[in-house]
PDB file of N, CA, C and O in Angstrom:
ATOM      1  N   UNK A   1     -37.652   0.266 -12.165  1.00  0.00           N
ATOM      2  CA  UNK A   1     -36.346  -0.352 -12.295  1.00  0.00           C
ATOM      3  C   UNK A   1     -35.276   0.664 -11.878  1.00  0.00           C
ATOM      4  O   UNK A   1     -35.191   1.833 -12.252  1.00  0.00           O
ATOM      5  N   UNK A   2     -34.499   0.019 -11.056  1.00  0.00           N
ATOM      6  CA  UNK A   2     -33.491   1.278 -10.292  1.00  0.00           C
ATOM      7  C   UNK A   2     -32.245   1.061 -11.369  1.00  0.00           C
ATOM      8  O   UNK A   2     -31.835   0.019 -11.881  1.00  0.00           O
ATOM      9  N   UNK A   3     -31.842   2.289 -11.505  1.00  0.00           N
ATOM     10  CA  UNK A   3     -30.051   2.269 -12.790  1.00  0.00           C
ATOM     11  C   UNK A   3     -29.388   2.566 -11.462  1.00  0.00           C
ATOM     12  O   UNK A   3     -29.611   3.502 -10.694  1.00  0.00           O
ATOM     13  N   UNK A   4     -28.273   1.278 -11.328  1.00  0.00           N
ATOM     14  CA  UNK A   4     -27.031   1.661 -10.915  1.00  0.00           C
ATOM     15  C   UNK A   4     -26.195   2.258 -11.419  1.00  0.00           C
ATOM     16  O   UNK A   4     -26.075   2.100 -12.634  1.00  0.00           O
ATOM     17  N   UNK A   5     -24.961   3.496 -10.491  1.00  0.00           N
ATOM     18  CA  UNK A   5     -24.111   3.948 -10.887  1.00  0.00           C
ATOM     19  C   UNK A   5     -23.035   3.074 -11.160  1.00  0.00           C
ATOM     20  O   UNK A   5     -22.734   2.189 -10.359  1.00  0.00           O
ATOM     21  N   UNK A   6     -22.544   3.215 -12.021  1.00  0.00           N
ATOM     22  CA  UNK A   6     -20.778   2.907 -12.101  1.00  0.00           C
ATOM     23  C   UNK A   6     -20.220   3.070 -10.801  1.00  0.00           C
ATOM     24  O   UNK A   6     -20.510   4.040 -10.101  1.00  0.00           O
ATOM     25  N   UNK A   7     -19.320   2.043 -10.388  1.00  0.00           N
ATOM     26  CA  UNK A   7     -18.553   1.978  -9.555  1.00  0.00           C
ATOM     27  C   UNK A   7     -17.426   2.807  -9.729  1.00  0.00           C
ATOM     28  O   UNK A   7     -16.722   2.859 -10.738  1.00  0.00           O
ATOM     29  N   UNK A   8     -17.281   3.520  -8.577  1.00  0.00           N
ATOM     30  CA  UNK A   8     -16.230   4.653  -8.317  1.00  0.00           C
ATOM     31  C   UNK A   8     -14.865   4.196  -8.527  1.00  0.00           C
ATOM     32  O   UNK A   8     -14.599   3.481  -7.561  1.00  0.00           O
ATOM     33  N   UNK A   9     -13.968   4.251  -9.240  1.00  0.00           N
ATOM     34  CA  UNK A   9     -12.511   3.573  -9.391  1.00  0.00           C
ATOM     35  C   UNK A   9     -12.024   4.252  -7.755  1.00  0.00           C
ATOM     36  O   UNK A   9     -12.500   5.301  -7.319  1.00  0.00           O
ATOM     37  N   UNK A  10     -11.114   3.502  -7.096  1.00  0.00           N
ATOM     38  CA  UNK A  10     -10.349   3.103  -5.922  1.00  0.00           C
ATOM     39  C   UNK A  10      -9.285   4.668  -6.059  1.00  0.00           C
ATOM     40  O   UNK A  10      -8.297   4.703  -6.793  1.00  0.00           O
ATOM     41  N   UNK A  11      -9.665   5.655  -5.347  1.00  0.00           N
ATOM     42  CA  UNK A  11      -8.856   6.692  -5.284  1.00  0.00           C
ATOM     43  C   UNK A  11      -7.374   5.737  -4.272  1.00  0.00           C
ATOM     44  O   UNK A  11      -7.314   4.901  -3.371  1.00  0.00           O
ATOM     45  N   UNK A  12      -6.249   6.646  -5.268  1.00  0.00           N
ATOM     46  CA  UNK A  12      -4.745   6.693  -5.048  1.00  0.00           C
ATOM     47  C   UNK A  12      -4.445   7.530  -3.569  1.00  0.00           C
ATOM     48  O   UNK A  12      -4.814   8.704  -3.575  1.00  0.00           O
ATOM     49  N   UNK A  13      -3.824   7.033  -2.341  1.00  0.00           N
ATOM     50  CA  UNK A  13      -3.275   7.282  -1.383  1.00  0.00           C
ATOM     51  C   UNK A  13      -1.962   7.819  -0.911  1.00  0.00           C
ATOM     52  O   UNK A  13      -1.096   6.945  -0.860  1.00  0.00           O
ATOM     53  N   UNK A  14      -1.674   8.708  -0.644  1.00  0.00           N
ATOM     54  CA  UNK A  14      -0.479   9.363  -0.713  1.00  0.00           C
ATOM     55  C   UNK A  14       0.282   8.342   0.415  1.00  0.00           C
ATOM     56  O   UNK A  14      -0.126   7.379   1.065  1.00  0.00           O
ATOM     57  N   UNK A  15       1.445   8.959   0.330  1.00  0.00           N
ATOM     58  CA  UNK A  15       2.527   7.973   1.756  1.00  0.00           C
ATOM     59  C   UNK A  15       1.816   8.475   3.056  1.00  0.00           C
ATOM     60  O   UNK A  15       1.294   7.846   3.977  1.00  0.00           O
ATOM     61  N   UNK A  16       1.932   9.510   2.882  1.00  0.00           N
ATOM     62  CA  UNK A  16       1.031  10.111   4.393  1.00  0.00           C
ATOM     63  C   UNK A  16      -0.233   9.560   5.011  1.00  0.00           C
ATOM     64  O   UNK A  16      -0.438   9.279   6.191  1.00  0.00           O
ATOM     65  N   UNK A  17      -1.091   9.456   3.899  1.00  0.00           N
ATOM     66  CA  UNK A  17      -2.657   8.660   4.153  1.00  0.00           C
ATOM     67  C   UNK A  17      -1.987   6.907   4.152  1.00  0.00           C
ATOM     68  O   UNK A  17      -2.910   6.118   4.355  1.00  0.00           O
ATOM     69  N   UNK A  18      -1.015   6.410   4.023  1.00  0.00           N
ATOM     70  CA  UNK A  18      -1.670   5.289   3.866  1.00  0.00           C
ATOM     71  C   UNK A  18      -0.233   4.597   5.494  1.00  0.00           C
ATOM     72  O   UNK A  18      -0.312   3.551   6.138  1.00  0.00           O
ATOM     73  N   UNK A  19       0.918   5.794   5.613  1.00  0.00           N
ATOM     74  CA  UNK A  19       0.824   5.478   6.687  1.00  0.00           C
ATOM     75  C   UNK A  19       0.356   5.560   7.943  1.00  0.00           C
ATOM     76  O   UNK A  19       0.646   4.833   8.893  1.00  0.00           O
ATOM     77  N   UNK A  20      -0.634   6.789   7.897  1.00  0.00           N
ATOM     78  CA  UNK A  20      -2.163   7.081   8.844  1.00  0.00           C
ATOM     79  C   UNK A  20      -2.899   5.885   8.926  1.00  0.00           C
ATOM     80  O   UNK A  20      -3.286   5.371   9.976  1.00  0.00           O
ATOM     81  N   UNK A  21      -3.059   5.509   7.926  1.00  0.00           N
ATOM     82  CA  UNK A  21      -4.034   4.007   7.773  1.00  0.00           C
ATOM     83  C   UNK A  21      -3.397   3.012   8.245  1.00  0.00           C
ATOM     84  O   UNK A  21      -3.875   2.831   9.365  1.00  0.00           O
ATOM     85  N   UNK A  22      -2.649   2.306   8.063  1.00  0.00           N
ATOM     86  CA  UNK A  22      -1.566   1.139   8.673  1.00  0.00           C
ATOM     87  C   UNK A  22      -1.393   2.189  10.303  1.00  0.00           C
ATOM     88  O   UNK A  22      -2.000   1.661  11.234  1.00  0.00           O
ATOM     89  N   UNK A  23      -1.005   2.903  10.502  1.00  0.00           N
ATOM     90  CA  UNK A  23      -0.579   3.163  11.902  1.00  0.00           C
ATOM     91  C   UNK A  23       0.892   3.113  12.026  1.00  0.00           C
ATOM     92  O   UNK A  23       1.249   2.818  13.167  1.00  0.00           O
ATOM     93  N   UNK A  24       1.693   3.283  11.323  1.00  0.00           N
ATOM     94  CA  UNK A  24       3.126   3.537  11.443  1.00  0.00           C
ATOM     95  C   UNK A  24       3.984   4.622  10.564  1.00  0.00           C
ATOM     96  O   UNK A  24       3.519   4.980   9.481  1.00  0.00           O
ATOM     97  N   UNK A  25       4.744   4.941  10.843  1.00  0.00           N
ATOM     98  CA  UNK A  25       5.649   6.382  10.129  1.00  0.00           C
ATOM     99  C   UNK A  25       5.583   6.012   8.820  1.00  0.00           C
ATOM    100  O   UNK A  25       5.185   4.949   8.343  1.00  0.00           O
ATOM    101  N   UNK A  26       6.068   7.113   8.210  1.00  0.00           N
ATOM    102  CA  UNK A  26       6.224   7.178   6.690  1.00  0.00           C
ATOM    103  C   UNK A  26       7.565   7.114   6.623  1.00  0.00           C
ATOM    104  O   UNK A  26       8.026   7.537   5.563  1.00  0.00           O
ATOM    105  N   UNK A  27       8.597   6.588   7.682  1.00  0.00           N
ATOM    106  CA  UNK A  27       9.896   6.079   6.813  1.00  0.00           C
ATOM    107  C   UNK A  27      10.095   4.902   7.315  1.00  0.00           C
ATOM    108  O   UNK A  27      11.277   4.604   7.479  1.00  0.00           O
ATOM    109  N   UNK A  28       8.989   3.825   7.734  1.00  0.00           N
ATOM    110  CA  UNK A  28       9.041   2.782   7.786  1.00  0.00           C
ATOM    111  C   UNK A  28       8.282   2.260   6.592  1.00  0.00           C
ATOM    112  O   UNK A  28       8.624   1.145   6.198  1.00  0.00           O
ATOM    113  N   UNK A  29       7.447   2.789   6.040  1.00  0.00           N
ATOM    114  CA  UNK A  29       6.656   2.674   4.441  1.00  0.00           C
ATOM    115  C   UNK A  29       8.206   2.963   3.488  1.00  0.00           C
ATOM    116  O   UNK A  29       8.401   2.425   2.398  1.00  0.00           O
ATOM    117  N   UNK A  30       9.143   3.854   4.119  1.00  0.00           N
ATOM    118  CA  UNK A  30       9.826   4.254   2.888  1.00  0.00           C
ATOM    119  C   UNK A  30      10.797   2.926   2.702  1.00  0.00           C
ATOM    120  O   UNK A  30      11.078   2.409   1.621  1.00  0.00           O
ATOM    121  N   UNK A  31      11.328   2.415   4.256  1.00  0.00           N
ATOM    122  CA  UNK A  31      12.022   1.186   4.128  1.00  0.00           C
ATOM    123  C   UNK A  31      11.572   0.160   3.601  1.00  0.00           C
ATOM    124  O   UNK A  31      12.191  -0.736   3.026  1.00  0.00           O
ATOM    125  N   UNK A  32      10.383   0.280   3.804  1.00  0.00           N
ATOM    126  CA  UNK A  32       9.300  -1.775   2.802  1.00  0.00           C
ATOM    127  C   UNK A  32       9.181  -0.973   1.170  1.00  0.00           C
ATOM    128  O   UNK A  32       8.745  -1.641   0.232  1.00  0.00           O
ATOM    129  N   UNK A  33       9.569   0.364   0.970  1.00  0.00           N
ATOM    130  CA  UNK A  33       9.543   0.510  -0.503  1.00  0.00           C
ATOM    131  C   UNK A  33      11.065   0.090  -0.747  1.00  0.00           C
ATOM    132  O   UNK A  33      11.256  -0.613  -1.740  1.00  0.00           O
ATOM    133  N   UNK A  34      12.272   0.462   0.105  1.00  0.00           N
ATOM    134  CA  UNK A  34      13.400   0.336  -0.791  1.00  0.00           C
ATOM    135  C   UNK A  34      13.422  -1.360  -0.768  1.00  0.00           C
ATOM    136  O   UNK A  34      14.030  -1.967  -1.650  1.00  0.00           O
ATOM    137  N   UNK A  35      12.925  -1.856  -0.014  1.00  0.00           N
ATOM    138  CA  UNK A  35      12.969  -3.339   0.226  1.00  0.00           C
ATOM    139  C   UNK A  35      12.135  -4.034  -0.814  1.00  0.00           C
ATOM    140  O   UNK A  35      12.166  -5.262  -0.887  1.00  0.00           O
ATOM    141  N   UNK A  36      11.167  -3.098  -1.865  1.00  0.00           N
ATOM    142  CA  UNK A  36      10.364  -3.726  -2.198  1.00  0.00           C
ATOM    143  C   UNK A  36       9.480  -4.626  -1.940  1.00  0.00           C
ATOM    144  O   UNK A  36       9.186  -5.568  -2.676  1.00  0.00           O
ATOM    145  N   UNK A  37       8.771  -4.236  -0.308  1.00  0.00           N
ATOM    146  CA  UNK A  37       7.772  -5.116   0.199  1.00  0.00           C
ATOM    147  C   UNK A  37       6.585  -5.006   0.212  1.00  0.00           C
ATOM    148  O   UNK A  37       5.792  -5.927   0.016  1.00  0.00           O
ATOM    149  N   UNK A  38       6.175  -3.281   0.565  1.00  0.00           N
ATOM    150  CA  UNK A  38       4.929  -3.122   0.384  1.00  0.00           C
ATOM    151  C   UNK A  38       4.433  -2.548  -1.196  1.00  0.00           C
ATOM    152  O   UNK A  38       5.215  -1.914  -1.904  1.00  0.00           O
ATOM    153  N   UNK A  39       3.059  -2.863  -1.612  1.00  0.00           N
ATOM    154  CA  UNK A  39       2.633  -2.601  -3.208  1.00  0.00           C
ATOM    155  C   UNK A  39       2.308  -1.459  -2.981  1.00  0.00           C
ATOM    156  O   UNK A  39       1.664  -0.984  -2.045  1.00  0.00           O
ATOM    157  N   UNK A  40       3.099  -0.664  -4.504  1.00  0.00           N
ATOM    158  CA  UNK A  40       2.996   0.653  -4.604  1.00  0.00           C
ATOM    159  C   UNK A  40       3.505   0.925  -5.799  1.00  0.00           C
ATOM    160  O   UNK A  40       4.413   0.181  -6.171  1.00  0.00           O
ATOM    161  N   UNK A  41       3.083   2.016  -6.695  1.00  0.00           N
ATOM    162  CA  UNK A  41       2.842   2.471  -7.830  1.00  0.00           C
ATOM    163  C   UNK A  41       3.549   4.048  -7.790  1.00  0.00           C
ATOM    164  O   UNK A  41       2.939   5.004  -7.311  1.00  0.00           O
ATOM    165  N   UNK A  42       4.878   4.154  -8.348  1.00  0.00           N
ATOM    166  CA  UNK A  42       5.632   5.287  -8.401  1.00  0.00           C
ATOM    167  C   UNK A  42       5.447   6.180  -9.470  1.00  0.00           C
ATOM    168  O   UNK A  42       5.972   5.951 -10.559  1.00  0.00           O
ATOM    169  N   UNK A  43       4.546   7.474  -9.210  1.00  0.00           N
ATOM    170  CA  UNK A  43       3.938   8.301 -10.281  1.00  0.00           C
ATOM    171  C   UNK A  43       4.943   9.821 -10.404  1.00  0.00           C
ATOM    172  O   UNK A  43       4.817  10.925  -9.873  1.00  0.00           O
ATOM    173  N   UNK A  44       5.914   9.280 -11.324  1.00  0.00           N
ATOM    174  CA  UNK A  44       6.597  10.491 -11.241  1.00  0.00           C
ATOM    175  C   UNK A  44       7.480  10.767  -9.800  1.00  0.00           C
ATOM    176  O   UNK A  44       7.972   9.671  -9.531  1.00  0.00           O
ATOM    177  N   UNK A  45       7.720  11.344  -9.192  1.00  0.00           N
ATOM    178  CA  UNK A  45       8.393  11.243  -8.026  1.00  0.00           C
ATOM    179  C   UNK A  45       7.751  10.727  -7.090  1.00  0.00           C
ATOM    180  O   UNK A  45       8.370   9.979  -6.334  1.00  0.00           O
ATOM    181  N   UNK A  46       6.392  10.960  -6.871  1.00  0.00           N
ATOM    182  CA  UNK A  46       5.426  10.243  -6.067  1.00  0.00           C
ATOM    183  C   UNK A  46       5.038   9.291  -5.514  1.00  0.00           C
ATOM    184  O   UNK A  46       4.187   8.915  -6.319  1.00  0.00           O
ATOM    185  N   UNK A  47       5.005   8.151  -4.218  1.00  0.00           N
ATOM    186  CA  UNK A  47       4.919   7.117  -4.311  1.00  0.00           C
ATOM    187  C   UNK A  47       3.197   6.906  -3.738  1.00  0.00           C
ATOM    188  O   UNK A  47       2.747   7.425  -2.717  1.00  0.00           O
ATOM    189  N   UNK A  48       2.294   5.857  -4.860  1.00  0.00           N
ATOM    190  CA  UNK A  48       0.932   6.342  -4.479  1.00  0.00           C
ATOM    191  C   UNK A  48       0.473   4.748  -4.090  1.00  0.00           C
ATOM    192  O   UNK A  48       1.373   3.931  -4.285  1.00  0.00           O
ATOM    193  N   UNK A  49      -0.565   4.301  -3.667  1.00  0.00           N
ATOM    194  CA  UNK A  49      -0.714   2.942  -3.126  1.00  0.00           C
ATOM    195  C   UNK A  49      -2.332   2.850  -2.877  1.00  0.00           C
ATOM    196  O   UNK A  49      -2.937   3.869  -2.542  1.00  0.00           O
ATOM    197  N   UNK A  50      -2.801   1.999  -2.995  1.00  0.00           N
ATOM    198  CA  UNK A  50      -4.074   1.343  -3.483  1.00  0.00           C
ATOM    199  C   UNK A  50      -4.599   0.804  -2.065  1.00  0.00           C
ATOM    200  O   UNK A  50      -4.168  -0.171  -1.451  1.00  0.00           O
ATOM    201  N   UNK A  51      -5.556   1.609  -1.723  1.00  0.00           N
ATOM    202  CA  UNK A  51      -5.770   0.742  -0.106  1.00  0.00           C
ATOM    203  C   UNK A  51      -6.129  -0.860  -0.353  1.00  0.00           C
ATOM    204  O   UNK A  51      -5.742  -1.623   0.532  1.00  0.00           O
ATOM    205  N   UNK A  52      -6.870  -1.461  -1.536  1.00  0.00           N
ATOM    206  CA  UNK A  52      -7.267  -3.098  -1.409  1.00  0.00           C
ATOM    207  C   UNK A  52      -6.184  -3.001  -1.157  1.00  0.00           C
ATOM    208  O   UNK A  52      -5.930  -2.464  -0.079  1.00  0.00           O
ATOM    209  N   UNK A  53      -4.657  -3.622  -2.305  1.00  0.00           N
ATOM    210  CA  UNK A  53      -3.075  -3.787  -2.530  1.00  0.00           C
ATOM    211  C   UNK A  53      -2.587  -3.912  -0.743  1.00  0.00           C
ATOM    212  O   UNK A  53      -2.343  -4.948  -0.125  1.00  0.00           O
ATOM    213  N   UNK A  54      -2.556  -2.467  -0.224  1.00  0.00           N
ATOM    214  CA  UNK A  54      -1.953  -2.862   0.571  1.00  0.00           C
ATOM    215  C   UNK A  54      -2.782  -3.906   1.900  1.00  0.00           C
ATOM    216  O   UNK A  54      -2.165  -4.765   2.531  1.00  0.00           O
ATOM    217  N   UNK A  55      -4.401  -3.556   2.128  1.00  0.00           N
ATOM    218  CA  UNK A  55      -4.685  -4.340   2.915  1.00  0.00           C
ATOM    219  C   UNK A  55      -4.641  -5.779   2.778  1.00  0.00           C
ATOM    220  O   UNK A  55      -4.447  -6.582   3.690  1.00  0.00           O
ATOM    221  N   UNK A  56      -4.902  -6.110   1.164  1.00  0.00           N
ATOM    222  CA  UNK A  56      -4.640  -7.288   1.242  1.00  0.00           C
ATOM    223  C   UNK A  56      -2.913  -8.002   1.714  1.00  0.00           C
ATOM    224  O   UNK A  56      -2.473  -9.030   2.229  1.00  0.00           O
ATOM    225  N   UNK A  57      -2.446  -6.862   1.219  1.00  0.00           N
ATOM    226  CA  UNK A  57      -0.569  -7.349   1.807  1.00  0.00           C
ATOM    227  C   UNK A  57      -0.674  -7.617   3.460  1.00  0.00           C
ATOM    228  O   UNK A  57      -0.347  -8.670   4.006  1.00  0.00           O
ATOM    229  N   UNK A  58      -1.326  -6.146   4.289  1.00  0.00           N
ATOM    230  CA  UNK A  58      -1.294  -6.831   5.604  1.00  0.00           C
ATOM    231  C   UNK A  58      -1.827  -8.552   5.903  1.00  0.00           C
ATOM    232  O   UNK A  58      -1.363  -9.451   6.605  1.00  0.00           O
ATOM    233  N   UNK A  59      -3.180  -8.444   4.869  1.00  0.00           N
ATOM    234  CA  UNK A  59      -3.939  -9.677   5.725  1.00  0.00           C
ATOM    235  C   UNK A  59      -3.739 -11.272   4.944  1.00  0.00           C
ATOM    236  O   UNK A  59      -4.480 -12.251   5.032  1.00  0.00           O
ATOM    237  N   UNK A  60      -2.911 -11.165   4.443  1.00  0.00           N
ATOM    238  CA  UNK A  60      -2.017 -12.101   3.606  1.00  0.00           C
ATOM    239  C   UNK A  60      -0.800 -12.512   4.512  1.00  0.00           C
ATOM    240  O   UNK A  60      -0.285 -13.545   4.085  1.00  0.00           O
ATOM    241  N   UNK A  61      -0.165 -11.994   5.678  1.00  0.00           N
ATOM    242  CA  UNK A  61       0.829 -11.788   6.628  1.00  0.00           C
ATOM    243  C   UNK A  61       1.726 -11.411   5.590  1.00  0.00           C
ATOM    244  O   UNK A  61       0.528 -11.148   5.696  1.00  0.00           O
ATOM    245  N   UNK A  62       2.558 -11.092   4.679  1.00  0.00           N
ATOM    246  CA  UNK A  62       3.181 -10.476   3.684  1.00  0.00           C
ATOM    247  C   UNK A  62       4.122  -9.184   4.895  1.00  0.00           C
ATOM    248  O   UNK A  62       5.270  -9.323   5.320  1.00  0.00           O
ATOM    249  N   UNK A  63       3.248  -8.120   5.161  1.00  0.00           N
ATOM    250  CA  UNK A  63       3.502  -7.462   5.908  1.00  0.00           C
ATOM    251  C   UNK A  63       4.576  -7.601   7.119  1.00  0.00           C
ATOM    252  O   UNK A  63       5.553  -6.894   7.367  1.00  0.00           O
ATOM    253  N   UNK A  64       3.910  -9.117   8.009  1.00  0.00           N
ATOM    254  CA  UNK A  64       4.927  -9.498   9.088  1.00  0.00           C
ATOM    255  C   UNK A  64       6.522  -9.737   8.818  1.00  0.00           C
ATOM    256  O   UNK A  64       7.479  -9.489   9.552  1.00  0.00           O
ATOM    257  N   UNK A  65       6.474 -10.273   7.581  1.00  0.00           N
ATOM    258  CA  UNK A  65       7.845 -10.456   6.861  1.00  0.00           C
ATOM    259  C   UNK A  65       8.618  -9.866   6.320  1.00  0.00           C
ATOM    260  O   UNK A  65       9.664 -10.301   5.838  1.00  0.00           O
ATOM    261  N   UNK A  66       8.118  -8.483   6.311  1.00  0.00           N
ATOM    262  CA  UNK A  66       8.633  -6.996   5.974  1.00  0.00           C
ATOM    263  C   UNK A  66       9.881  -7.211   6.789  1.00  0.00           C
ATOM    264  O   UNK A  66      10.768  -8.015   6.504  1.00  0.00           O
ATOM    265  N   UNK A  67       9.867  -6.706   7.444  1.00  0.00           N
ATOM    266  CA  UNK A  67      11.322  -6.659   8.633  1.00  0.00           C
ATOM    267  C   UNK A  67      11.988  -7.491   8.661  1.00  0.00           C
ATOM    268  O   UNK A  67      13.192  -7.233   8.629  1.00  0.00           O
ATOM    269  N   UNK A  68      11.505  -9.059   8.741  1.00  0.00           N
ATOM    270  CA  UNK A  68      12.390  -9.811   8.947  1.00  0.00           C
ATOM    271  C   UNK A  68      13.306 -10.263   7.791  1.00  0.00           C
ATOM    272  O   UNK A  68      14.512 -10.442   7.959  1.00  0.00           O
ATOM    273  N   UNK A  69      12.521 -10.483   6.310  1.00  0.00           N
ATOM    274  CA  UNK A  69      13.511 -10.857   5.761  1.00  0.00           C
ATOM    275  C   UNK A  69      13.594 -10.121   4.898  1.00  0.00           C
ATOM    276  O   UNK A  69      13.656 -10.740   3.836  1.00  0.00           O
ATOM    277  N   UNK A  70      13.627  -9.157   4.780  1.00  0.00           N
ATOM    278  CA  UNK A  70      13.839  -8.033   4.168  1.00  0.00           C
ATOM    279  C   UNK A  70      13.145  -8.164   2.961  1.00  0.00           C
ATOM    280  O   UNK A  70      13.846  -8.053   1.955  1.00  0.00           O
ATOM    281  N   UNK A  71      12.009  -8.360   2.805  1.00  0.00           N
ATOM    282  CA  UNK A  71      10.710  -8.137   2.242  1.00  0.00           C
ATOM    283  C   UNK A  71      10.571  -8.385   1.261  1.00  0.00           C
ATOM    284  O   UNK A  71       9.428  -8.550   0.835  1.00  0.00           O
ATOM    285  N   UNK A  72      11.674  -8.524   0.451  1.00  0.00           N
ATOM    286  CA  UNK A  72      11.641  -8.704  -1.123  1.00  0.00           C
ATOM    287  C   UNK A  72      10.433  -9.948  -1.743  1.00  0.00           C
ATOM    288  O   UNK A  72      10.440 -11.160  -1.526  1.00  0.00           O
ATOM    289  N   UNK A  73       9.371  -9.070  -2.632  1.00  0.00           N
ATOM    290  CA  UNK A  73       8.792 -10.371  -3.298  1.00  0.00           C
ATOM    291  C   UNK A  73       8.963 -11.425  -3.321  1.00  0.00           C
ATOM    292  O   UNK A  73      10.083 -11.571  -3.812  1.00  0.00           O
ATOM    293  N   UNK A  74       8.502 -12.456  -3.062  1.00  0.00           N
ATOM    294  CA  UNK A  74       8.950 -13.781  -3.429  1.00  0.00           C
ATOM    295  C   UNK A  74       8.676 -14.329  -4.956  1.00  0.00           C
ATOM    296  O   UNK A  74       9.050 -15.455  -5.285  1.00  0.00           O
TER     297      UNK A  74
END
């Protein structure tokens, strides 16, 4: 009988890694934060982000609507 491990909790992404990952600057991440568009978790001065969170934001189109209407949650 094989024992599975515990599943690894989802390591936290800095602005840098996660605008490496998306493919665009880190003060276009900083604009969908003041806009409150893209999901992200502010740790102390830090802004840290969950790769599911945000991929699911891209593939939700969430993302496309960043810019245009200025992103705010619905």
């Amino acid at each position: 009988m094989e024992s599975k491990k515990p599943a690894e909790p989802e390591r936290w992404l800095s602005l840098k890694e996660i605008s490496k990952h998306i493919g665009c600057s880190k003060d276009t991440i900083r604009n969908w934060i003041k806009k409150e568009a893209i999901p992200y978790h502010k740790v102390g001065r830090l802004y840290k982000f969950r790769l599911s969170e945000v991929d699911f934001w891209i593939e939700s189109g969430a993302s496309a609507q960043a810019d245009e209407t200025g992103g705010k949650k619905q």
